[in-house]
N, C-alpha and C positions, 0 to 999 in steps of 0.2 A: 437574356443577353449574355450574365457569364458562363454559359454553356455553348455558345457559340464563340464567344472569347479564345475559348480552352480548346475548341477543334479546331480553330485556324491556328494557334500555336501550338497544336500537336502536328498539324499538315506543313508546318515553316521549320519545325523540330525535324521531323523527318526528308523534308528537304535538303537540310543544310546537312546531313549524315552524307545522305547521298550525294549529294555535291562534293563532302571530302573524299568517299569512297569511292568516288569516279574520277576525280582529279591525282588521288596516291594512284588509281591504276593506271594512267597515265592517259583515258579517253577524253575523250572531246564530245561536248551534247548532241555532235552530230553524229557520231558514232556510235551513241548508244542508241540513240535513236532507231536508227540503221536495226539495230541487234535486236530491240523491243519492237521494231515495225511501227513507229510512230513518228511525229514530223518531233524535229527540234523544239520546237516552241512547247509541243506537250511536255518534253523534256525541263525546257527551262519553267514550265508552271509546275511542276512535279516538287522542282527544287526548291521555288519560291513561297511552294505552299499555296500558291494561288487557286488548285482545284484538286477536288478528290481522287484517287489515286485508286483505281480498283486491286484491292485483294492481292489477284492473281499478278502483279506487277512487281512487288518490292521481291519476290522472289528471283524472277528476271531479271531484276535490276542488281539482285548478289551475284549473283551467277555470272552475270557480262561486266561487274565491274572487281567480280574474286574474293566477295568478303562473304563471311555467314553473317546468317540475318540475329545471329545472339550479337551480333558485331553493334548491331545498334543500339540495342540493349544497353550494352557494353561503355559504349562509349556516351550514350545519353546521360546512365547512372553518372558516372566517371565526372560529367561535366556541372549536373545539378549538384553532387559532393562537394567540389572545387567549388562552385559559387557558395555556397552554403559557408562553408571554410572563409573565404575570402570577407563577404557578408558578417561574420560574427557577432557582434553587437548588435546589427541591425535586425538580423532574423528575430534574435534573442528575443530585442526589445516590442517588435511589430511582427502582426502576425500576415508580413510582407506579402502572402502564396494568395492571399483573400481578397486582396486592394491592387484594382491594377492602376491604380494613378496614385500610389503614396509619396509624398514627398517629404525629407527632411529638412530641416533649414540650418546651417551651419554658417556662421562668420556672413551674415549677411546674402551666402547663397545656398539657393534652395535645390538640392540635387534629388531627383525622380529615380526612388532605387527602385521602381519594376522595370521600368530603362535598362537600367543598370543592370539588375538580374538577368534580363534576357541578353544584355551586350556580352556579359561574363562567358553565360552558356553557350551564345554562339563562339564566344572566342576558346571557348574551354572541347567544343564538338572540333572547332580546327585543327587548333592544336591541343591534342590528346597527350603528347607530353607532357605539356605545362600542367593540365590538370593530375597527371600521374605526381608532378611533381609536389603539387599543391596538397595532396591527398598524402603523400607519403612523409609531408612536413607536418600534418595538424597536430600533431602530438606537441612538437617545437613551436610552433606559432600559437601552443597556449599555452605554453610552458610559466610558473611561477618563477623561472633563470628570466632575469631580463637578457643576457646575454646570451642565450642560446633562442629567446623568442626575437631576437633583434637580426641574430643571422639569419633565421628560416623566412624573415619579412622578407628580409636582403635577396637573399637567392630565388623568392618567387617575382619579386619585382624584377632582377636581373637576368630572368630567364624567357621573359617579354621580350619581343625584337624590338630594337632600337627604330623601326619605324613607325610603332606602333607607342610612340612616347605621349599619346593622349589615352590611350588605353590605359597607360604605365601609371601615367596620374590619377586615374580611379583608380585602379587597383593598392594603390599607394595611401589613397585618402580611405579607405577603408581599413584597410592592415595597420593604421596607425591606431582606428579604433579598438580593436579586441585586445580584450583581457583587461577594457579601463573602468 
């Protein structure tokens, strides 16, 4: 079972890359479509992880949407760092990566951090700033300065878009743990 767990979230991982990497090129699923000779819908189960994805495809799919495939790489590492960072305490204390239903209970509620890990990661594959950002603060966000770990919270939480103010609050409920 957790071997099947782990390829469907490595086929939803690779998805959501290619989803941003087709959306910064500015196409449309129908248009890549078009370029790889396959209908739309293969398209949108490519991204959604819903089916296997041959080999010869994610090359095609650099190429029509202009990234290298280290691109994925890149940005995958890039997003499990930032969670992992964001995480602190929790990684620390649970060995989170093993349990996909862990849950902690805090103030009477109980928040589901594999949830949580994978909501980061996709948020962190979107926007690939935030997690640069998040990456290039871990030094400050576990700084013994309470004052210089208080700004770098500051600035990862206010660099979340203001629409995204339920994300903002996990990210928030977390960063308040590390370093306690």
């Amino acid at each position: 079972m957790k071997n099947k767990y782990n390829k469907i979230k490595t086929l939803q991982s690779i998805g959501k890359v290619i989803r941003t990497k087709r959306k910064r090129a500015g196409m449309s699923q129908t248009e890549l479509a078009v370029d790889l000779g396959v209908t739309k819908s293969t398209i949108c189960k490519y991204e959604n992880g819903s089916i296997d994805m041959p080999a010869s495809v994610l090359p095609a799919i650099s190429d029509s949407c202009n990234f290298k495939l280290s691109d994925y790489i890149d940005t995958t590492e890039k997003a499990n760092k930032a969670t992992n960072i964001i995480m602190g305490n929790y990684t620390n204390q649970f060995n989170v990566f093993n349990d996909e239903s862990l849950c902690v209970k805090e103030s009477d509620t109980e928040y589901n951090i594999s949830k949580d890990i994978d909501t980061f990661k996709d948020y962190f594959i979107e926007y690939e700033e935030t997690a640069d950002l998040v990456i290039s603060l871990e030094e400050s966000v576990n700084s013994e300065n309470d004052i210089i770990k208080n700004a770098a919270k500051t600035l990862i939480i206010e660099s979340i878009s203001p629409s995204d103010n339920k994300f903002k609050e996990r990210i928030g409920m977390y960063l308040k743990h590390l370093n306690k």
